[in-house]
VMD Tcl script that builds the backbone (N, CA, C; Angstrom):
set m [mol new atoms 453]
animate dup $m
set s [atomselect $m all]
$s set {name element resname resid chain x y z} {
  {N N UNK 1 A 58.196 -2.079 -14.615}
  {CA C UNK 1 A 57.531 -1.157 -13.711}
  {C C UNK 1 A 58.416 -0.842 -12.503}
  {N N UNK 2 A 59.456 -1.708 -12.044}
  {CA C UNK 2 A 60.161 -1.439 -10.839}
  {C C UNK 2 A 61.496 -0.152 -11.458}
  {N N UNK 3 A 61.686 -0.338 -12.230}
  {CA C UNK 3 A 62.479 1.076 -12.750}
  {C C UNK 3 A 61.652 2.240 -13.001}
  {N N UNK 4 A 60.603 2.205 -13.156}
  {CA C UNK 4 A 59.694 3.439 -13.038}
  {C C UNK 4 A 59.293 3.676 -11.708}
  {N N UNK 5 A 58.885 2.695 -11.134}
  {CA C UNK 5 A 58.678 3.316 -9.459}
  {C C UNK 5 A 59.962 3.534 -8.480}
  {N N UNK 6 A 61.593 3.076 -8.910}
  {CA C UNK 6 A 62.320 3.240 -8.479}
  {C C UNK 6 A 62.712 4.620 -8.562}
  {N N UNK 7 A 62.531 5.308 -10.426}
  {CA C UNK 7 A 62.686 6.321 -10.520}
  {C C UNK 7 A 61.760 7.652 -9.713}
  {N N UNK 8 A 60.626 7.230 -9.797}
  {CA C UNK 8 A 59.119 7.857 -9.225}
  {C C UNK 8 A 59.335 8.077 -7.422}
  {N N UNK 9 A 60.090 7.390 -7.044}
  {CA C UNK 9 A 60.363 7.372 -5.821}
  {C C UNK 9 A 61.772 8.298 -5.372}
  {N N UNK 10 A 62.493 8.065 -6.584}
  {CA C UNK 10 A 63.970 9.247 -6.006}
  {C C UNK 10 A 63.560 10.553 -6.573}
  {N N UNK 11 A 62.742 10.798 -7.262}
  {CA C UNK 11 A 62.350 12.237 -8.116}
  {C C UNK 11 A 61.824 12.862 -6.899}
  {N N UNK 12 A 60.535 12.286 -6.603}
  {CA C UNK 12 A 59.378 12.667 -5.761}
  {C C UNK 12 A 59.976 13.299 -4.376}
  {N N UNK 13 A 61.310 12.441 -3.805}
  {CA C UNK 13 A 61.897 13.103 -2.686}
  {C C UNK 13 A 62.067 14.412 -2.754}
  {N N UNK 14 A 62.600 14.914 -3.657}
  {CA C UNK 14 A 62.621 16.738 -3.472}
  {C C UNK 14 A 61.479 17.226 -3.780}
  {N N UNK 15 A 60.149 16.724 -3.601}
  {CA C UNK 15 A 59.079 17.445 -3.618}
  {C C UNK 15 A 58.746 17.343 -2.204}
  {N N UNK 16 A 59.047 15.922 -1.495}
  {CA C UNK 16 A 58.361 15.820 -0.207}
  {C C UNK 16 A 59.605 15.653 1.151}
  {N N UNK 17 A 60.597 15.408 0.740}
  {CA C UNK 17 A 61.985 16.404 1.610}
  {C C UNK 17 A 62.456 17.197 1.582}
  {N N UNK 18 A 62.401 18.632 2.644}
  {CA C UNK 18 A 62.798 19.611 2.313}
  {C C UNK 18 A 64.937 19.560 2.203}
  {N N UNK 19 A 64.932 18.622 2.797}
  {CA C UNK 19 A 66.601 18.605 3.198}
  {C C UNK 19 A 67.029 16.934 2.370}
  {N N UNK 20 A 66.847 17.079 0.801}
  {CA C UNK 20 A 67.452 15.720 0.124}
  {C C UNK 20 A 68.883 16.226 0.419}
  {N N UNK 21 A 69.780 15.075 1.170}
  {CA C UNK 21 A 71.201 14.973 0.795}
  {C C UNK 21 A 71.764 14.519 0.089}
  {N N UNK 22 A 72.070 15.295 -1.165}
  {CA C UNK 22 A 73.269 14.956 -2.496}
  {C C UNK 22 A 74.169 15.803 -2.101}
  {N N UNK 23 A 75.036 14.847 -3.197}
  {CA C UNK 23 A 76.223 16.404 -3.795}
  {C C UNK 23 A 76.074 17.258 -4.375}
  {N N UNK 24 A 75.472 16.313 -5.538}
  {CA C UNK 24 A 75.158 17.549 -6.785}
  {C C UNK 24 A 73.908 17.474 -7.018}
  {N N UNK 25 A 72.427 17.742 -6.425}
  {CA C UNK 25 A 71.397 17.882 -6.942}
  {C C UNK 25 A 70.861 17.845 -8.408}
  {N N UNK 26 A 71.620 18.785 -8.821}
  {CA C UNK 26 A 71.309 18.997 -10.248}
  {C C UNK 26 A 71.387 17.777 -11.245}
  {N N UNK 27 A 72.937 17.682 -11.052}
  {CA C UNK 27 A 73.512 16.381 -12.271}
  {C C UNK 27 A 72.288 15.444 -11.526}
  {N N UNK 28 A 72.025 14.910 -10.716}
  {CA C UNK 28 A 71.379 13.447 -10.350}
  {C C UNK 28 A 69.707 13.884 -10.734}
  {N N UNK 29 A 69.510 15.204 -10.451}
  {CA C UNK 29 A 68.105 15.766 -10.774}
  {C C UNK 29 A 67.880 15.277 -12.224}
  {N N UNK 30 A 68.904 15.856 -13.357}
  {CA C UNK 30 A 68.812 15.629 -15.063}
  {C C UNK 30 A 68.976 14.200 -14.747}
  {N N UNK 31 A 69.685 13.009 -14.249}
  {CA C UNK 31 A 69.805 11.754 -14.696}
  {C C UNK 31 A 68.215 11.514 -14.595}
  {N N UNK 32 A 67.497 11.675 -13.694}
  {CA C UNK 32 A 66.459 11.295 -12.763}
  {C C UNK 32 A 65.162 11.563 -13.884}
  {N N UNK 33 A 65.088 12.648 -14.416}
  {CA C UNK 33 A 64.269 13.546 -15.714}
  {C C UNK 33 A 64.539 12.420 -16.886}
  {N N UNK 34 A 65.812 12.414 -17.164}
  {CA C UNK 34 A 66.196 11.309 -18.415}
  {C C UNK 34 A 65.498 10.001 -18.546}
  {N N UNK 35 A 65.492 9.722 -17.295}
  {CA C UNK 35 A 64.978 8.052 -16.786}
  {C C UNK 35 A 63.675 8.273 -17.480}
  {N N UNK 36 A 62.601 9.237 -16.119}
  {CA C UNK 36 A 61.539 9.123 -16.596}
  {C C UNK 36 A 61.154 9.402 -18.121}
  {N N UNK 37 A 61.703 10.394 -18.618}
  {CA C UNK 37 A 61.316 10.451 -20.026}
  {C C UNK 37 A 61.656 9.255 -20.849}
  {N N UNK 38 A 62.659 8.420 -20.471}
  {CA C UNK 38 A 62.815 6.810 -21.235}
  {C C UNK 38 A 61.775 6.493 -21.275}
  {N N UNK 39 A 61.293 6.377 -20.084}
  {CA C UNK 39 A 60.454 5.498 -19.145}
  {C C UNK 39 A 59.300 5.547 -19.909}
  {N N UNK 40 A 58.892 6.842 -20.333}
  {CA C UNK 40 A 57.707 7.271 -21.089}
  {C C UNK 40 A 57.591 7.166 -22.373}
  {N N UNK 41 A 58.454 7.092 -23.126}
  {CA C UNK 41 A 58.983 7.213 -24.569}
  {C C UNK 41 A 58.859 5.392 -25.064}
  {N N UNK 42 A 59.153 4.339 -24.176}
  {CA C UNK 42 A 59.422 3.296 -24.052}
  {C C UNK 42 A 58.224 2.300 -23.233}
  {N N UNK 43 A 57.574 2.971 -22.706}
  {CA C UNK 43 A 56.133 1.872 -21.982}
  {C C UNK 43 A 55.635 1.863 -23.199}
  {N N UNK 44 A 54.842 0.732 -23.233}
  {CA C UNK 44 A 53.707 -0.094 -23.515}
  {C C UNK 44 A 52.083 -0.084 -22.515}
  {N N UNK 45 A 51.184 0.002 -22.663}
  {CA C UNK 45 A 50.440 -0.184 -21.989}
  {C C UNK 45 A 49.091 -0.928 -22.420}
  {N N UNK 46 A 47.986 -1.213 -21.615}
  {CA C UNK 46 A 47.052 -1.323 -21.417}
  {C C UNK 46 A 45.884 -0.587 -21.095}
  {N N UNK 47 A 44.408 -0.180 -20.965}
  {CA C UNK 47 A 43.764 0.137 -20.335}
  {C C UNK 47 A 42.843 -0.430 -19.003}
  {N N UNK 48 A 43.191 -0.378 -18.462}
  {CA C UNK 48 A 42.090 -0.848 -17.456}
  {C C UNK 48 A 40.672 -0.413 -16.903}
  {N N UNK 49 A 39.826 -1.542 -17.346}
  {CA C UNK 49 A 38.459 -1.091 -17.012}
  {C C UNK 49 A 37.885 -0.653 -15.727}
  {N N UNK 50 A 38.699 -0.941 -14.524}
  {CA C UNK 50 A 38.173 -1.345 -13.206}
  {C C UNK 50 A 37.940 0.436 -12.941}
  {N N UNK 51 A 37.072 0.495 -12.286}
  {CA C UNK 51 A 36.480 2.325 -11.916}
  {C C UNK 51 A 37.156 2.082 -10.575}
  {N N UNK 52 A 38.365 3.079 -10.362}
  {CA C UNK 52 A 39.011 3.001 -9.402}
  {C C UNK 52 A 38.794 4.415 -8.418}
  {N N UNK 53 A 39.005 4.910 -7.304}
  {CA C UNK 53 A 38.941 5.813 -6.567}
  {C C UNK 53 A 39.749 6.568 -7.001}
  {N N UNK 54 A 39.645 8.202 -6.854}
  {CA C UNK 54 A 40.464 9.196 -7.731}
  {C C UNK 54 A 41.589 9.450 -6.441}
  {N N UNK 55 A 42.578 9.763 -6.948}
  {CA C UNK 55 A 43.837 9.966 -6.123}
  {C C UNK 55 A 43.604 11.209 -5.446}
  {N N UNK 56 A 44.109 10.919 -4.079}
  {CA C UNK 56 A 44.013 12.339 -3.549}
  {C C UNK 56 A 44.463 13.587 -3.913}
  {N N UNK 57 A 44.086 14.259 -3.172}
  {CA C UNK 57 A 45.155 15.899 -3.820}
  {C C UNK 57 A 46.240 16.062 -2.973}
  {N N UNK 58 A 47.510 16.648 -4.070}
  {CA C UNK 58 A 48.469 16.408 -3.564}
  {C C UNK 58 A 48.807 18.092 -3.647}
  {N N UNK 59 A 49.067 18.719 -2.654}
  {CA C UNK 59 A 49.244 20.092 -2.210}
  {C C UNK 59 A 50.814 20.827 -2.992}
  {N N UNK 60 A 50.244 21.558 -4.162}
  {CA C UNK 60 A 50.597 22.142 -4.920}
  {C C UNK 60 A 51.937 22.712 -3.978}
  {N N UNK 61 A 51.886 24.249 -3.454}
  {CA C UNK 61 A 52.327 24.830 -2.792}
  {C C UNK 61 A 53.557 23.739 -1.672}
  {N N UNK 62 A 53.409 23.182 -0.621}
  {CA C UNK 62 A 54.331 22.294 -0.013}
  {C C UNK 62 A 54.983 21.759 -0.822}
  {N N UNK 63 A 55.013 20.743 -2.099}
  {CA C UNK 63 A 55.570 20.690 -2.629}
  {C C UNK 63 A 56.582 21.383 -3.493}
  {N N UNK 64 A 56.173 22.594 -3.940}
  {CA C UNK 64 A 56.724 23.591 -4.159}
  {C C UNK 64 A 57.714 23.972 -3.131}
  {N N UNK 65 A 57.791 24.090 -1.759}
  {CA C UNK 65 A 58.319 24.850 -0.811}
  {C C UNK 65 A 59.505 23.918 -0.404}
  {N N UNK 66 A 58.879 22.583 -0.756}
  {CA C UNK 66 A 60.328 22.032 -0.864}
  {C C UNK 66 A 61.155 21.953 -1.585}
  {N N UNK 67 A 60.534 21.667 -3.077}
  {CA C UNK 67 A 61.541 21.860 -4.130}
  {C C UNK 67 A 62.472 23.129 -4.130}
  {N N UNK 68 A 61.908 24.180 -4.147}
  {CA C UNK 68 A 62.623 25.284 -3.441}
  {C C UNK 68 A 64.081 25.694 -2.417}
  {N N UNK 69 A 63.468 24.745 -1.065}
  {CA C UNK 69 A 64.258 24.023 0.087}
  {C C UNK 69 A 65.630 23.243 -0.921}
  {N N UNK 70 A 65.179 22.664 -1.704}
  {CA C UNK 70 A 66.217 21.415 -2.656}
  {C C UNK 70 A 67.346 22.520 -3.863}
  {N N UNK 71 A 66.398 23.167 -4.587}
  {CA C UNK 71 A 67.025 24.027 -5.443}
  {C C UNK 71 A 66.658 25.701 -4.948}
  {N N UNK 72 A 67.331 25.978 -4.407}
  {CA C UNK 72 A 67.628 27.484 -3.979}
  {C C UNK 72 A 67.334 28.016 -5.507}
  {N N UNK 73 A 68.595 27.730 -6.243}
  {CA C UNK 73 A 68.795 28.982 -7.431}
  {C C UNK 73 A 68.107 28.539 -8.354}
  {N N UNK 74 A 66.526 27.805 -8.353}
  {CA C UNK 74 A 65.775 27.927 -9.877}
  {C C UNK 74 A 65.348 28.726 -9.951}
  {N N UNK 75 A 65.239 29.367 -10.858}
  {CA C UNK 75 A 64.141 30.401 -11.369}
  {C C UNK 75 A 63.645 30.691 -12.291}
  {N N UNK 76 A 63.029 32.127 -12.743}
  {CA C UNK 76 A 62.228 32.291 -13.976}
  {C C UNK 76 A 63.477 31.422 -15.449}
  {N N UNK 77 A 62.966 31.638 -16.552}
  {CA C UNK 77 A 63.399 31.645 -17.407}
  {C C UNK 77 A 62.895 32.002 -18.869}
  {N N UNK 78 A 63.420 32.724 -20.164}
  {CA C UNK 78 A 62.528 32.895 -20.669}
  {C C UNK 78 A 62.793 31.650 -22.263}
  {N N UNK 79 A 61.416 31.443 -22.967}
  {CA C UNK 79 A 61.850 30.273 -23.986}
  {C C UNK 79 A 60.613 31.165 -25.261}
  {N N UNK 80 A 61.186 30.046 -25.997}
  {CA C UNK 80 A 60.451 30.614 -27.183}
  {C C UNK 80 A 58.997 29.481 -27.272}
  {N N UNK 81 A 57.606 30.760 -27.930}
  {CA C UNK 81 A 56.649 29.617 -27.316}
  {C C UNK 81 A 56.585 28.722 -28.591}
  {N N UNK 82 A 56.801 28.958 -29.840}
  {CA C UNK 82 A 56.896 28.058 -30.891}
  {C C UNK 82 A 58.008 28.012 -31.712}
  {N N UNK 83 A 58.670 27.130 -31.757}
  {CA C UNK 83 A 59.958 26.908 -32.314}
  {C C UNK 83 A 59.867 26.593 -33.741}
  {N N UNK 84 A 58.905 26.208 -34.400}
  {CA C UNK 84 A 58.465 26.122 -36.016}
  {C C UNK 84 A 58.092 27.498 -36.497}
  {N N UNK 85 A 58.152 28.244 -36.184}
  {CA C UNK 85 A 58.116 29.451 -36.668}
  {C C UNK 85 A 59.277 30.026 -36.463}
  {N N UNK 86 A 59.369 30.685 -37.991}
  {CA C UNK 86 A 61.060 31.503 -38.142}
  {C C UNK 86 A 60.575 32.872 -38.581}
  {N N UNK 87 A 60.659 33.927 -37.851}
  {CA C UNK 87 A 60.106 34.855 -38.266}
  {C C UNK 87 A 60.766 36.503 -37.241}
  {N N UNK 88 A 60.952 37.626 -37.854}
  {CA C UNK 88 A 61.588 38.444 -37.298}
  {C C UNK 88 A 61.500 38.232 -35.980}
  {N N UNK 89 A 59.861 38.728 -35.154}
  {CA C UNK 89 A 59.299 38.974 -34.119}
  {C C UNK 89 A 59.381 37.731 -33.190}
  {N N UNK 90 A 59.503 36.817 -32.794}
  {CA C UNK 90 A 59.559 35.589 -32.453}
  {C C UNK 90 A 58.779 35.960 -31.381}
  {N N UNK 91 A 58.063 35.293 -30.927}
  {CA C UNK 91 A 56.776 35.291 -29.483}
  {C C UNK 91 A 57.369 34.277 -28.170}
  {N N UNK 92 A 58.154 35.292 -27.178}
  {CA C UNK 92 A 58.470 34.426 -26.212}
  {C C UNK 92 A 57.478 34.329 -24.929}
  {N N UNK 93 A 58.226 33.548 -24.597}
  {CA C UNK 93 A 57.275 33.571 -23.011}
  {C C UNK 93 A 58.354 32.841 -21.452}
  {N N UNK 94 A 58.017 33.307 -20.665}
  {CA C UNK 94 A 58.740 32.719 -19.336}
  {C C UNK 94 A 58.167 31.568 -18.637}
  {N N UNK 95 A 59.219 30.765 -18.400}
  {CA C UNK 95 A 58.963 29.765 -17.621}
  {C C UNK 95 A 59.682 29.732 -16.304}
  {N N UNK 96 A 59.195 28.796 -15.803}
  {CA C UNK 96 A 59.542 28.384 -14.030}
  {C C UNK 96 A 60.000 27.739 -13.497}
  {N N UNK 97 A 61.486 26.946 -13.434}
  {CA C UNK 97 A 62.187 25.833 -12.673}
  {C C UNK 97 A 61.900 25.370 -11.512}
  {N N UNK 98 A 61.310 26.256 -10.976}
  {CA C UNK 98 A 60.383 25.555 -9.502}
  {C C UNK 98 A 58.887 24.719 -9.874}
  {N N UNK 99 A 58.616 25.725 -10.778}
  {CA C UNK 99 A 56.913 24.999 -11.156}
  {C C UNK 99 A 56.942 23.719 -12.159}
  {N N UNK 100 A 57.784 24.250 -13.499}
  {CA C UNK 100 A 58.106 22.924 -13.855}
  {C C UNK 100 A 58.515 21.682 -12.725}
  {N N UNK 101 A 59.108 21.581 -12.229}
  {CA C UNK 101 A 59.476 20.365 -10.871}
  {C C UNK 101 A 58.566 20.148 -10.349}
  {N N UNK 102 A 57.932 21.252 -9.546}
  {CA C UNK 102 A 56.824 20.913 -8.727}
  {C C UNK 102 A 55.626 20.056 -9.500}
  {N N UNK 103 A 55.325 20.588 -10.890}
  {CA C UNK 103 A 54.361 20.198 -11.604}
  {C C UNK 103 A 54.692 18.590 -12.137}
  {N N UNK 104 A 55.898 18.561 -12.156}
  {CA C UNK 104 A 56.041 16.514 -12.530}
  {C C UNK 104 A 55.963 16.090 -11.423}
  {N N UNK 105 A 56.559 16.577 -10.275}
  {CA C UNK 105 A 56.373 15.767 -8.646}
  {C C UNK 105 A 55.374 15.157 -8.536}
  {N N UNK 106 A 54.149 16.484 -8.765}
  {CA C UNK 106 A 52.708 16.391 -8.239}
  {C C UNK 106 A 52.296 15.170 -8.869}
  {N N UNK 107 A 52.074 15.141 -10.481}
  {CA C UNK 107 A 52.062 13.863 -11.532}
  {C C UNK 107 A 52.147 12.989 -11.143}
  {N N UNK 108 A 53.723 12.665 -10.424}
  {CA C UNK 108 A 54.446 11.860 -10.531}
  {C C UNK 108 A 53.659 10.885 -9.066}
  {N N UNK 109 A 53.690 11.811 -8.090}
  {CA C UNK 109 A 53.202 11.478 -6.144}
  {C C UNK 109 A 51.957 10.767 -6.926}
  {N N UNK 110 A 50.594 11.517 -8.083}
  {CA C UNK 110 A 49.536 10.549 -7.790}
  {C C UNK 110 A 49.754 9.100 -8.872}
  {N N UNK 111 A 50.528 9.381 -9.728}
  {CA C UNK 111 A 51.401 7.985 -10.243}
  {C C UNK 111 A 51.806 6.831 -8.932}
  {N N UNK 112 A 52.638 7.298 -8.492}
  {CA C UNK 112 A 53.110 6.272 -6.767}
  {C C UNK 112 A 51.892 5.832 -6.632}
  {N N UNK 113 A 51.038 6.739 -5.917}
  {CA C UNK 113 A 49.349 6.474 -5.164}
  {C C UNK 113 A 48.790 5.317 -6.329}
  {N N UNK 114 A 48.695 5.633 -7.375}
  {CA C UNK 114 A 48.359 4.688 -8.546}
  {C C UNK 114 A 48.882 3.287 -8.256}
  {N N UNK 115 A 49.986 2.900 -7.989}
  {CA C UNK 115 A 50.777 1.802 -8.187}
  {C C UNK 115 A 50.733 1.441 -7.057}
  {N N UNK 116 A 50.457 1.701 -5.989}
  {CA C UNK 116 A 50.032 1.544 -4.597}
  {C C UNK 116 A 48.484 0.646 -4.019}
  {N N UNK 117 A 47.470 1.534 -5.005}
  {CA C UNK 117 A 46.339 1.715 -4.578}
  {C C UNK 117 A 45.682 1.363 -5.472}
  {N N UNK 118 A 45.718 0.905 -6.828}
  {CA C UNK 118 A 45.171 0.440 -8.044}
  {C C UNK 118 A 45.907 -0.412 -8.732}
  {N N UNK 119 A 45.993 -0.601 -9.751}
  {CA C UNK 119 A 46.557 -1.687 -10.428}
  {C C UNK 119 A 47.768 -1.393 -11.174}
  {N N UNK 120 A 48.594 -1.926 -11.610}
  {CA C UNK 120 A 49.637 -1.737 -12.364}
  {C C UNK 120 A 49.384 -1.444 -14.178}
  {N N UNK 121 A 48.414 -1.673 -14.365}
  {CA C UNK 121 A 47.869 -1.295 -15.496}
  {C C UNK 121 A 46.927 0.326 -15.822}
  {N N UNK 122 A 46.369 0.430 -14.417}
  {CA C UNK 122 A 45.906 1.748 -14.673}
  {C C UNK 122 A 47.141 2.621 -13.810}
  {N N UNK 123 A 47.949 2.623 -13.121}
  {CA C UNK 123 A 49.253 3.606 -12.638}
  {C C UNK 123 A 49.938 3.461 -13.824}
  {N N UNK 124 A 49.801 2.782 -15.000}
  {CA C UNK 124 A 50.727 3.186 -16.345}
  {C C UNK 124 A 50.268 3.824 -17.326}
  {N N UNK 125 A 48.916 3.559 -17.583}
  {CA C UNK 125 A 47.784 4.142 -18.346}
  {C C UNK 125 A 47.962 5.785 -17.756}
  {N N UNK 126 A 47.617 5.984 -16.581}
  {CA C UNK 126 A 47.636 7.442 -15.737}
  {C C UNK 126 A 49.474 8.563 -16.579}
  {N N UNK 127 A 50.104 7.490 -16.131}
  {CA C UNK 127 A 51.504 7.990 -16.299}
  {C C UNK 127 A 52.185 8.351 -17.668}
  {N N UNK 128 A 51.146 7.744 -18.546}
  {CA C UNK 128 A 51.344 8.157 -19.881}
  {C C UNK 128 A 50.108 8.944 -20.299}
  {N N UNK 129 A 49.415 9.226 -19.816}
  {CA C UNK 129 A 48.167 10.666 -20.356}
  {C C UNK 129 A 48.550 11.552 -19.224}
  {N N UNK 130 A 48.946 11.606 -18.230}
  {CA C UNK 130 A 49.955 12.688 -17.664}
  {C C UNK 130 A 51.165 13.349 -18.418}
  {N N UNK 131 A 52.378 12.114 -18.826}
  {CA C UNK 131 A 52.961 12.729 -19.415}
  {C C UNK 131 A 52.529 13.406 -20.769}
  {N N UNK 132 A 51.921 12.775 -21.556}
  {CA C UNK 132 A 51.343 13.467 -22.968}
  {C C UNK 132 A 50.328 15.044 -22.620}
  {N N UNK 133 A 49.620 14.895 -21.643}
  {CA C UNK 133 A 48.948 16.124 -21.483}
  {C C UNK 133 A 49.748 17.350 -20.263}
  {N N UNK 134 A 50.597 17.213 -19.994}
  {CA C UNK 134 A 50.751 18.092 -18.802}
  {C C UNK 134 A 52.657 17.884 -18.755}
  {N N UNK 135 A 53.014 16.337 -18.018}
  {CA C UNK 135 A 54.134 16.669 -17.643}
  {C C UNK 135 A 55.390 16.463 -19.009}
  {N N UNK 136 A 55.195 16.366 -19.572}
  {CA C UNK 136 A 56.115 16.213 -21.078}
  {C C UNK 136 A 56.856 17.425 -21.198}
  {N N UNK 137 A 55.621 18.462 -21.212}
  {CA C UNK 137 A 56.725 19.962 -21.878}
  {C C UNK 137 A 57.453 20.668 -20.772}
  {N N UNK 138 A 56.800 19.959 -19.526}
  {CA C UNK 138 A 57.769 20.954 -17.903}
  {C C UNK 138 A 58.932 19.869 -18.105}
  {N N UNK 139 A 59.009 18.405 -18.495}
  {CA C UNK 139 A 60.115 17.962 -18.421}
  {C C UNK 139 A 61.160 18.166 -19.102}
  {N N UNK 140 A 60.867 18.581 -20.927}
  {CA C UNK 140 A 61.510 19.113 -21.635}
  {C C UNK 140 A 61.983 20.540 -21.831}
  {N N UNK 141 A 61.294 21.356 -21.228}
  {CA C UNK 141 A 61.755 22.525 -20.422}
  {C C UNK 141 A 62.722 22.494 -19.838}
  {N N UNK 142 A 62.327 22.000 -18.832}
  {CA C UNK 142 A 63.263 21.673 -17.181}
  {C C UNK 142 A 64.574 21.513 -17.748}
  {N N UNK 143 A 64.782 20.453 -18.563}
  {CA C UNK 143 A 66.056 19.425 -19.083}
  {C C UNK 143 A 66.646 20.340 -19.980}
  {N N UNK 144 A 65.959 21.481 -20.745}
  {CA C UNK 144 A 66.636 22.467 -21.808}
  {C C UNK 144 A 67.227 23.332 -20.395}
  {N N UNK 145 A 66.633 24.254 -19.922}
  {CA C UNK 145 A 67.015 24.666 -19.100}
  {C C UNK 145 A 68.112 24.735 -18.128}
  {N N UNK 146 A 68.180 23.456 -17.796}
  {CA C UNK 146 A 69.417 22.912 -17.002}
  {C C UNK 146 A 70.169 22.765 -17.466}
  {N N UNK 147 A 70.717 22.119 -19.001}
  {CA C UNK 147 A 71.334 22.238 -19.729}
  {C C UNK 147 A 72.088 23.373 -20.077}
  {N N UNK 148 A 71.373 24.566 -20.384}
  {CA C UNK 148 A 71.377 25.802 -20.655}
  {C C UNK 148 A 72.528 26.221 -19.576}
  {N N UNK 149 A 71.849 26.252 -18.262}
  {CA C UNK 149 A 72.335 26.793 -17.025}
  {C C UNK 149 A 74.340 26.661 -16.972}
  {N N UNK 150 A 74.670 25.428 -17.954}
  {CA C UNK 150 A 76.141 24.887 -17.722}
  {C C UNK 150 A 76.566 25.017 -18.767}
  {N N UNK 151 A 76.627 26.012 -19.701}
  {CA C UNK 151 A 77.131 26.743 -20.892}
  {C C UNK 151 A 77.325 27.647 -20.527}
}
mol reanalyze $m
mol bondsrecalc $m
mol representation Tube
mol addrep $m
């Protein structure tokens, strides 16, 4: 768990510092994405019964305005929406390098609050039905994307 909150803690900075000082944002941004997706691919968990208090809300937009602040040049992008289909017409759609980010930050900030404020069994439980429902495909996005960007 201390490599997941170590990671959870250097990600989360460019959601909630507008001025992170790196060199290279990016390269340390993809190491940072890699981790957590280990991280996720590789827990084990538990459920925990205890009825815990729901995490606060964590302000969409500010977060956004920093990530922004952090990466100037993300932007739209466009992807294909199903990749098992091979077919003339292919059905794309655009995505968002700011929103993807912003959208694991957010995840990620009430993950912290989790591991903070509840137990270590339900901040892992949380962090893996987050990633499976929501932050999985902005991370695998994100990581195609960036990739993309250095070709």
């Amino acid at each position: 768990m201390s490599k997941l909150r170590e990671l959870i803690d250097q990600i989360t900075e460019f959601g909630i510092n507008p001025k992170v000082q790196l060199t290279d944002k990016t390269e340390v941004l993809k190491k940072l994405l890699v981790g957590i997706y280990s991280e996720f691919l590789n827990v084990e968990f538990e459920f925990d019964e205890t009825d815990y208090d729901k995490e606060p809300s964590f302000d969409y937009n500010e977060i956004n305005e920093n990530v922004k602040a952090n990466f100037p040049d993300f932007d739209w992008y466009s992807m294909v929406l199903d990749s098992n289909k091979m077919e003339p017409n292919i059905e794309i759609g655009i995505g968002d390098e700011l929103d993807d980010l912003t959208d694991i930050i957010k995840d990620l900030l009430e993950i912290k609050w989790r591991m903070e404020n509840t137990s270590e069994k339900d901040a892992i439980w949380h962090f893996v039905l987050l990633m499976r429902t929501h932050s999985e495909q902005h991370l695998v996005d994100l990581l195609k994307r960036l990739k993309e960007r250095n070709e």
